[in-house]
C-alpha positions, -999 to +999 in steps of 0.1 A: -291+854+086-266+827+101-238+835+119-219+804+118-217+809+078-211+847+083-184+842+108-169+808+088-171+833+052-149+860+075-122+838+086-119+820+052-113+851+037-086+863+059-068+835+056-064+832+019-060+872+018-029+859+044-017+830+018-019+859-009+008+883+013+025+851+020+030+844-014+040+879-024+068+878+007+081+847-004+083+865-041+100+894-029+126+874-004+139+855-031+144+882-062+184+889-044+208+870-027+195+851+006+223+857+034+215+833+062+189+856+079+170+859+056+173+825+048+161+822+088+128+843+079+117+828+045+120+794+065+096+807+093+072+828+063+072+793+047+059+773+080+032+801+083+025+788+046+020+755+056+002+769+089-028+787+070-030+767+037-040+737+064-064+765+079-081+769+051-086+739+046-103+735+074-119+763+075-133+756+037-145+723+049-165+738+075-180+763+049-189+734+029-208+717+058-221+744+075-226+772+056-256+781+038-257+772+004-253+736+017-228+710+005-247+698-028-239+736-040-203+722-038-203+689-047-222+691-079-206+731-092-173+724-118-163+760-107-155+746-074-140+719-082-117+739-102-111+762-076-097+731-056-081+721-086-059+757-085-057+756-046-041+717-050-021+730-077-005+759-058+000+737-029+017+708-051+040+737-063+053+750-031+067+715-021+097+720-039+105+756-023+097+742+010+121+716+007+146+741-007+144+766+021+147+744+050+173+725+033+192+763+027+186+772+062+200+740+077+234+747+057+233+780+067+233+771+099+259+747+094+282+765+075+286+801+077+297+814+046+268+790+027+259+807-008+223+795-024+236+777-058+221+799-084+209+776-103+185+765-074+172+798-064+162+806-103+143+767-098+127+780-068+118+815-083+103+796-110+083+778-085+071+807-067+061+825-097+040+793-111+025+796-076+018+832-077-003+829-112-019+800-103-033+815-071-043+843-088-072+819-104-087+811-071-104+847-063-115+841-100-135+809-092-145+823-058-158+854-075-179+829-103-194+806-079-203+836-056-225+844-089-235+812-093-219+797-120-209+761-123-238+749-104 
């Protein structure tokens, strides 16, 4: 039994559990109007984003390179590679929201009575849903390659 792949499978997993509630805050913060605090905490939820999503990353790497199944299992299996393919995907959507909320939250700051245009808020809740269902593919993959399809 190796620890290193144990302790690397443990962390991974928290982390992505993390994005998931992440995700789901970010879904229910934007469903009403954003008054500036709240456009203050979706700004500081979204840096956590960016803060684990790198994490895992990492993290994933590590699994790749140190865990137990070895890096070929990765390199050659479709499944994971589709599964990157979904985590890319949810990551290319989210540029657009995290452009959006720091740009709110600057003209909150600037200008008190700042109202979210509507018609950006439904762009970016359209965003964040596209995220949400794509994300939901990745525990999919993770569960098939954990079987050992695709390889």
């Amino acid at each position: 039994m190796d620890t290193t792949d144990l302790v690397l499978a443990i962390i991974h997993h928290l982390l992505v559990f993390s994005l998931a509630g992440i995700i789901g805050a970010e879904f229910v913060l934007i469903r009403s109007e954003l008054p500036a605090a709240t456009l203050k905490r979706l700004a500081g939820i979204d840096r956590h984003y960016g803060i684990i999503a790198t994490l895992i990353i990492m993290v994933g790497i590590g699994r790749v390179f140190y865990g137990l199944k070895g890096w070929e299992f990765y390199v050659y299996n479709w499944v994971f590679w589709a599964k990157m393919a979904a985590f890319a995907a949810v990551g290319l959507l989210s540029i657009i929201p995290t452009i959006r909320f720091i740009s709110w939250n600057r003209q909150a700051a600037a200008s008190p009575g700042f109202q979210v245009p509507a018609a950006e808020l439904a762009s970016v809740r359209s965003y964040v849903r596209a995220e949400a269902f794509i994300f939901l593919l990745i525990p999919v993959f993770a569960a098939a390659m954990a079987r050992g399809y695709g390889y």
